[in-house]
MARLO-211149 format. One record per residue (C-alpha): chain; x, y, z negated; residue number from 1. Coordinates in nm, 2 decimals. Example, Ala and Ser with C-alpha at 12.3 -4.5 7.8 and 13.67 -1.06 7.14 Angstrom:
<chaine->A, u->1.23, v->-0.45, w->-0.78, num->1> .
<chaine->A, u->1.37, v->-0.11, w->-0.71, num->2> .
END
This chain:
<chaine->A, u->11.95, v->11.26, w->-12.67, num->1> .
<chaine->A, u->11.80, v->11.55, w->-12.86, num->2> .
<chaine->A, u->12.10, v->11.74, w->-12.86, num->3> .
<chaine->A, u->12.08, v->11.75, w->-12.46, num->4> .
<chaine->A, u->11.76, v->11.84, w->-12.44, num->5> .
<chaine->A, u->11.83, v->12.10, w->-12.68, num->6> .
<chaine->A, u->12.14, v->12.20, w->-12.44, num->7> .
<chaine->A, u->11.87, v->12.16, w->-12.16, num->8> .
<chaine->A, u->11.65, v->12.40, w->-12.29, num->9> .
<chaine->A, u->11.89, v->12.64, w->-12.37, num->10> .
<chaine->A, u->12.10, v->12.66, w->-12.06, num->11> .
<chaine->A, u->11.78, v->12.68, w->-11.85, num->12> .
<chaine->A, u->11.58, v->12.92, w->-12.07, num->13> .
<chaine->A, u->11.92, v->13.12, w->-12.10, num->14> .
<chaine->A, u->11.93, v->13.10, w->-11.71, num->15> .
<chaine->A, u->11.52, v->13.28, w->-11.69, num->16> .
<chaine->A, u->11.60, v->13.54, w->-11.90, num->17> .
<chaine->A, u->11.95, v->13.65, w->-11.69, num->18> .
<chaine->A, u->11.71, v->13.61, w->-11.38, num->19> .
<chaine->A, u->11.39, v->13.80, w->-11.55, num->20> .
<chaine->A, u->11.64, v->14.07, w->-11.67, num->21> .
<chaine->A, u->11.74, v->14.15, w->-11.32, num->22> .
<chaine->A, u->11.38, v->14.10, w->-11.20, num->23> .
<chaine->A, u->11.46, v->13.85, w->-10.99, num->24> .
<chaine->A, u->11.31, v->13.45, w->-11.12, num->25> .
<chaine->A, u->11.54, v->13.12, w->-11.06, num->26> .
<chaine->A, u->11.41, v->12.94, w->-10.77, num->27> .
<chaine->A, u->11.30, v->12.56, w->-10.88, num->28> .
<chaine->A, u->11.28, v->12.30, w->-10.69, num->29> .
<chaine->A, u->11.28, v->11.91, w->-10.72, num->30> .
<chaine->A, u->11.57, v->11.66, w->-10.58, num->31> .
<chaine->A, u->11.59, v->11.29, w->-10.53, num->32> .
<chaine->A, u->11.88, v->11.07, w->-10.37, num->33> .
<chaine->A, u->12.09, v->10.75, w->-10.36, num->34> .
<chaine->A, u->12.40, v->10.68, w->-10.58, num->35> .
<chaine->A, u->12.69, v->10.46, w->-10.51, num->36> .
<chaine->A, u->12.89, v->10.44, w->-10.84, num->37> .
<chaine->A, u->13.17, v->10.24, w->-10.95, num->38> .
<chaine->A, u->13.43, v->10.32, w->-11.24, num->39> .
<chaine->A, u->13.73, v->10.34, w->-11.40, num->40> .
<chaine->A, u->13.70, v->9.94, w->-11.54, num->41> .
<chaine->A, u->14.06, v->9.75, w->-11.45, num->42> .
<chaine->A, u->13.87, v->9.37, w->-11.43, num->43> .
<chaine->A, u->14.17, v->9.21, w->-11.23, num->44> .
<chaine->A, u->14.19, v->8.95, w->-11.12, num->45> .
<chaine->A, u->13.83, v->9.01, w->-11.07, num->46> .
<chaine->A, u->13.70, v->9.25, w->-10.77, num->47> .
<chaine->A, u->13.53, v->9.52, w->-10.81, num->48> .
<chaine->A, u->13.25, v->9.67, w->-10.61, num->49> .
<chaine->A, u->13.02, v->9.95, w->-10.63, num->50> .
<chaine->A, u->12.65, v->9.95, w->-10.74, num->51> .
<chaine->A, u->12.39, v->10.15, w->-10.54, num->52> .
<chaine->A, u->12.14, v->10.36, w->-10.75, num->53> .
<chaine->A, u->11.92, v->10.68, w->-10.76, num->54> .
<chaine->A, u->11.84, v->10.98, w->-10.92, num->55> .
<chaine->A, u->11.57, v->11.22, w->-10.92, num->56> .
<chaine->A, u->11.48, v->11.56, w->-11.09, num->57> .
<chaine->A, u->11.41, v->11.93, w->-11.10, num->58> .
<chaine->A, u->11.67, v->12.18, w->-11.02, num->59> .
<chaine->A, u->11.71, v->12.56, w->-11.10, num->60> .
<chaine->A, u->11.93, v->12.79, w->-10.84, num->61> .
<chaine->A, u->11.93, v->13.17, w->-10.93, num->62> .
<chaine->A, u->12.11, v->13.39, w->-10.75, num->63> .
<chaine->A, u->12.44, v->13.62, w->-10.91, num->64> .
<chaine->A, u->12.52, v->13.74, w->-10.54, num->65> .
<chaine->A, u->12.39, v->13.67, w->-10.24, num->66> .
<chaine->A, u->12.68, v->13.42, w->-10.15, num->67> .
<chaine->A, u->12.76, v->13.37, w->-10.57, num->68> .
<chaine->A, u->12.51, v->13.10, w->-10.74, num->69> .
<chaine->A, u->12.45, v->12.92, w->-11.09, num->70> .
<chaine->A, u->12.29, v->12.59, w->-10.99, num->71> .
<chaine->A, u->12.11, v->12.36, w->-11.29, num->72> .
<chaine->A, u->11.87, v->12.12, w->-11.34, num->73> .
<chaine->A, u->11.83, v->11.81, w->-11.50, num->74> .
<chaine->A, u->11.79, v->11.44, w->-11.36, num->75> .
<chaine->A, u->11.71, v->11.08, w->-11.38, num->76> .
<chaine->A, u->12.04, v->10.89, w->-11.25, num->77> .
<chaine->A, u->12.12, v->10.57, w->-11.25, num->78> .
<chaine->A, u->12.53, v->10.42, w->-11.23, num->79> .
<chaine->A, u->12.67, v->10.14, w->-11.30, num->80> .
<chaine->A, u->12.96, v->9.88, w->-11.18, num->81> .
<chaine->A, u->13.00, v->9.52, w->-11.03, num->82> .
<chaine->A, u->13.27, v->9.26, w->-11.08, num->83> .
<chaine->A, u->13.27, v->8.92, w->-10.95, num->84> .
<chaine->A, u->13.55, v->8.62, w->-10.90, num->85> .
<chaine->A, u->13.73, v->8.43, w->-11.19, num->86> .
<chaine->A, u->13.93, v->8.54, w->-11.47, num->87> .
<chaine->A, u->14.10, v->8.32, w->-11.75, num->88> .
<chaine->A, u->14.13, v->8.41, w->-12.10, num->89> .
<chaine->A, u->14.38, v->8.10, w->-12.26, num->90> .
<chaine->A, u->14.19, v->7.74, w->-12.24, num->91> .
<chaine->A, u->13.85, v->8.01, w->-12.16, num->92> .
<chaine->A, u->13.79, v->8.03, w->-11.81, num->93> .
<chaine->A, u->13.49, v->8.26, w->-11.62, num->94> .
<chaine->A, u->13.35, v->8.22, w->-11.24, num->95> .
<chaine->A, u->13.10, v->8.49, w->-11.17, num->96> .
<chaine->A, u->12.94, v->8.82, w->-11.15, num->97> .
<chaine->A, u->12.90, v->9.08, w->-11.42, num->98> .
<chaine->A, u->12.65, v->9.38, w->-11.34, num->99> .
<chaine->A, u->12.64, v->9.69, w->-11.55, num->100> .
<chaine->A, u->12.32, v->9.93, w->-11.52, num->101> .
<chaine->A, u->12.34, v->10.24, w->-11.63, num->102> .
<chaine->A, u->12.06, v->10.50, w->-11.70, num->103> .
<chaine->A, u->12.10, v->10.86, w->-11.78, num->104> .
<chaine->A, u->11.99, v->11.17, w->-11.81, num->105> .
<chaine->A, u->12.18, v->11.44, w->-11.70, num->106> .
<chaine->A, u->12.26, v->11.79, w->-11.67, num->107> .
<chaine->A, u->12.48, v->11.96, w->-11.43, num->108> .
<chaine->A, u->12.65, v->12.33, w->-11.47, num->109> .
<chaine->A, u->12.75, v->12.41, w->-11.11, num->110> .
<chaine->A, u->12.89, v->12.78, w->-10.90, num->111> .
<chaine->A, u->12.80, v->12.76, w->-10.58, num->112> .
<chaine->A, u->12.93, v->12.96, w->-10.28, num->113> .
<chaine->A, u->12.66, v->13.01, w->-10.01, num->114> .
<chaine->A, u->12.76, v->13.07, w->-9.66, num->115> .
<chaine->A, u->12.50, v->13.18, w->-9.39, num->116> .
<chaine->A, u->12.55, v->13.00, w->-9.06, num->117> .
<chaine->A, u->12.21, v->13.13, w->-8.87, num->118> .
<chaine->A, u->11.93, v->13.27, w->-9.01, num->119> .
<chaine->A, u->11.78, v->13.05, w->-9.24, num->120> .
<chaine->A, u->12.06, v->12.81, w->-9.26, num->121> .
<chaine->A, u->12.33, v->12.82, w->-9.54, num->122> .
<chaine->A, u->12.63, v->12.62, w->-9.60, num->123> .
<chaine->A, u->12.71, v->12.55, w->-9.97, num->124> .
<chaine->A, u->12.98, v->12.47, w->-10.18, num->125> .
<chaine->A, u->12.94, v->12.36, w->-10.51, num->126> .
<chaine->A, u->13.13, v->12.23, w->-10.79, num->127> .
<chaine->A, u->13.15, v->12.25, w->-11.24, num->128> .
<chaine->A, u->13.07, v->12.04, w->-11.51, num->129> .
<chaine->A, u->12.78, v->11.82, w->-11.61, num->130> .
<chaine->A, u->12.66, v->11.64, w->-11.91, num->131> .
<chaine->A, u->12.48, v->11.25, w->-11.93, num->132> .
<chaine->A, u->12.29, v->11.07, w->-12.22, num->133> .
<chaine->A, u->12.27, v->10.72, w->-12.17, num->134> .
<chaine->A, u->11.85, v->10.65, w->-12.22, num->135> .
<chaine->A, u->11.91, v->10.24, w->-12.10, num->136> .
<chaine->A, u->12.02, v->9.97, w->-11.88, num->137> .
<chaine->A, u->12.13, v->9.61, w->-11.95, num->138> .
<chaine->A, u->12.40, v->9.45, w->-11.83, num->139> .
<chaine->A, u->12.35, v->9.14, w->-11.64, num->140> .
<chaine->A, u->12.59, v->8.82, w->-11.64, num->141> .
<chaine->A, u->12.56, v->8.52, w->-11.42, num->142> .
<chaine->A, u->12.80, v->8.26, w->-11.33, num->143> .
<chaine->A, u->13.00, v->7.95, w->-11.47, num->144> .
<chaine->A, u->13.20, v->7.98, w->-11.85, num->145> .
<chaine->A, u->13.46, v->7.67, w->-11.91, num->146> .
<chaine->A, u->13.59, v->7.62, w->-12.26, num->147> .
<chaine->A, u->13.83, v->7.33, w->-12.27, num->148> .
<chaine->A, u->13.60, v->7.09, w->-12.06, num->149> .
<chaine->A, u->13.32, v->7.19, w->-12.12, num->150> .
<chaine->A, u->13.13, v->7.37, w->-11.86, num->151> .
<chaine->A, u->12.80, v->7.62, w->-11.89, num->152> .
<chaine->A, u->12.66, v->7.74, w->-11.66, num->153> .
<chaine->A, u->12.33, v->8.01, w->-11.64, num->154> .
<chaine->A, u->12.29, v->8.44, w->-11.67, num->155> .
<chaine->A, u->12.17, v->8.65, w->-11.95, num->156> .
<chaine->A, u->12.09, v->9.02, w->-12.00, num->157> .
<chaine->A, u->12.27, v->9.21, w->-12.26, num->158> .
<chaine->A, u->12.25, v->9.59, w->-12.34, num->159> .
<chaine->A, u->12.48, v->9.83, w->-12.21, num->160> .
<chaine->A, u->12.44, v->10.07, w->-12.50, num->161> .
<chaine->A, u->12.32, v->10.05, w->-12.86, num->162> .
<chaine->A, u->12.46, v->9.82, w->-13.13, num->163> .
<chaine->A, u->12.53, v->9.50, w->-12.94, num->164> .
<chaine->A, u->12.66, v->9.71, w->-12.65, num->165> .
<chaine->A, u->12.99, v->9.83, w->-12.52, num->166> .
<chaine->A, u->12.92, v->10.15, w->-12.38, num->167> .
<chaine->A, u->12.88, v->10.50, w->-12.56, num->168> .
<chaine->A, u->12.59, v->10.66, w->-12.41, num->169> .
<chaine->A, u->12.75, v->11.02, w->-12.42, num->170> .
<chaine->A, u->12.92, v->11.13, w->-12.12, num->171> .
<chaine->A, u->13.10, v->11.44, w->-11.96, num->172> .
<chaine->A, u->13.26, v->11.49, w->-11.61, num->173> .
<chaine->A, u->13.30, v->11.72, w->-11.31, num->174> .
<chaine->A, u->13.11, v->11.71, w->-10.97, num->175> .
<chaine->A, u->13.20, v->11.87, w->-10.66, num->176> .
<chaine->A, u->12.99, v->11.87, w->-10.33, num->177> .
<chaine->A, u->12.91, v->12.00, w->-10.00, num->178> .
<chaine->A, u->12.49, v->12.08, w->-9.89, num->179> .
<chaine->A, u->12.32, v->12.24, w->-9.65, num->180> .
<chaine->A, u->12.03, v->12.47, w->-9.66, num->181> .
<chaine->A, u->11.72, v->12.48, w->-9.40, num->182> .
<chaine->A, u->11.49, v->12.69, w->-9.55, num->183> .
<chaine->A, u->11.34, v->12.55, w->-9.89, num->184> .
<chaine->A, u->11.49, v->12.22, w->-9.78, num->185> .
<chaine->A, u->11.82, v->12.09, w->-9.89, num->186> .
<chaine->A, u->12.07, v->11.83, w->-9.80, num->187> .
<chaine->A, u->12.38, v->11.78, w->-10.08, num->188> .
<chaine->A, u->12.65, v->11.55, w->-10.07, num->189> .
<chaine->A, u->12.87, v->11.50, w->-10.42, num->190> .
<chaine->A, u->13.12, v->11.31, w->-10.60, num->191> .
<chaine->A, u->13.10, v->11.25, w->-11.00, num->192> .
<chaine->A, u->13.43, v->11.18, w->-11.21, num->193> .
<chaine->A, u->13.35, v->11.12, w->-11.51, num->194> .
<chaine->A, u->13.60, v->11.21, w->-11.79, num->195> .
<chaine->A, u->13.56, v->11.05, w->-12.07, num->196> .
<chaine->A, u->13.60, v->10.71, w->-12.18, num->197> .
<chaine->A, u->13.28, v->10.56, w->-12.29, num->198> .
<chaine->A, u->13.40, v->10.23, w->-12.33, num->199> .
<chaine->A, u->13.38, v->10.08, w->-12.68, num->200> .
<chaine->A, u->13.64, v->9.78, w->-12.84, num->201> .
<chaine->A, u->13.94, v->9.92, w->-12.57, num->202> .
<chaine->A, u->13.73, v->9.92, w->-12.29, num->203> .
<chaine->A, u->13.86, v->10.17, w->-12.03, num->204> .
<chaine->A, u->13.55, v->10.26, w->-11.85, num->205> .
<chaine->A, u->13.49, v->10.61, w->-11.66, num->206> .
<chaine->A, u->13.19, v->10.65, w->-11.43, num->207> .
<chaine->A, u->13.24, v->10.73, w->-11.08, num->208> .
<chaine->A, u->12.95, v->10.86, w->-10.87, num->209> .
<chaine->A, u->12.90, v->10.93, w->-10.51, num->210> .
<chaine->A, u->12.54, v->11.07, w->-10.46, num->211> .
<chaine->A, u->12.31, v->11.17, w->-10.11, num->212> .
<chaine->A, u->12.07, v->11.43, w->-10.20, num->213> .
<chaine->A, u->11.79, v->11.55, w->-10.06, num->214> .
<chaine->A, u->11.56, v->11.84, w->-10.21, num->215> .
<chaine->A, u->11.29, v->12.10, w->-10.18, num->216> .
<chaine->A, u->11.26, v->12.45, w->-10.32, num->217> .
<chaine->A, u->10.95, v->12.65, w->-10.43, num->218> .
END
């Protein structure tokens, strides 16, 4: 986690100075919105379903162009996947629902392309790389586990990261959306692929995102 704050600090700080040198400071601003994330995870015969979450944070936008932006920030998200139905593993069978709960923090890199509609109103097209930290979460299992003839039934919590997890809390991807500008206010629509595999003991798992923004500008 340090190293993304250092990362943080750097990208934004590295972001002032381009904007100070041509006299011109990065507009901040603060953003909150709903996820809807899923991922990568193959649990058939089990189905899978997505999980909704949120996110909020600051943002930095400074201008290269007047259409031409670098768009930064960094937020409080939280992802995460649902499976539920019955699987078999030899004389083991399960009947349930497993819930992973993800919490990161995370920084996106994005190029934007404003386009001016009206006065006032800009279209804007954005897209690049970000990077996520997994802070917490726990996973959360409920249903019925039969061994033999025997049957147990009940939930429990167990962590998504740390030494008893199964996730690897680093993670890298792209993300591409579509916003509007009114003014300071503004409206984003994006999709997250993540592209690494942060499951652990051959676990395919890569986070999917869809995310609703909505944010204001100083």
């Amino acid at each position: 986690m340090k190293t993304l704050f250092k990362l943080s600090t750097i990208v934004l700080m590295s972001l002032l100075a381009f904007n100070v040198s041509a006299q011109e400071l990065p507009k901040l601003g603060i953003e909150a919105g709903i996820n809807l994330s899923n991922s990568s995870w193959d649990a058939d015969p089990m189905d899978k379903k997505a999980r909704v979450g949120f996110q909020i944070g600051i943002t930095a936008d400074y201008a290269i162009t007047d259409e031409w932006h670098l768009q930064s920030g960094l937020s409080f998200t939280t992802k995460g996947a649902k499976v539920e139905g019955r699987t078999t593993d030899g004389d083991m069978m399960f009947d349930g629902k497993i819930t992973v709960n993800q919490s990161y923090l995370q920084l996106p890199i994005y190029g934007a392309y404003k386009i001016e509609v009206v006065p006032g109103t800009k279209i804007v097209f954005n897209a690049g790389p970000y990077l996520a930290y997994g802070v917490g979460g726990q996973t959360k299992v409920s249903g019925d586990i039969a061994i033999f003839d025997e049957i147990a039934t009940g939930d429990g919590n167990v962590d998504t990261y740390g030494t008893d997890g199964f996730l690897k809390r680093f993670d890298f991807g792209l993300g591409a959306g579509v916003g509007a500008e009114f003014g300071n206010i503004v409206a984003t629509i994006r999709y997250e692929l993540g592209l690494v595999n942060i499951g652990q003991d051959g676990l395919d798992y890569k986070n999917r995102n869809a995310a609703l923004t909505l944010g204001y500008r100083f």
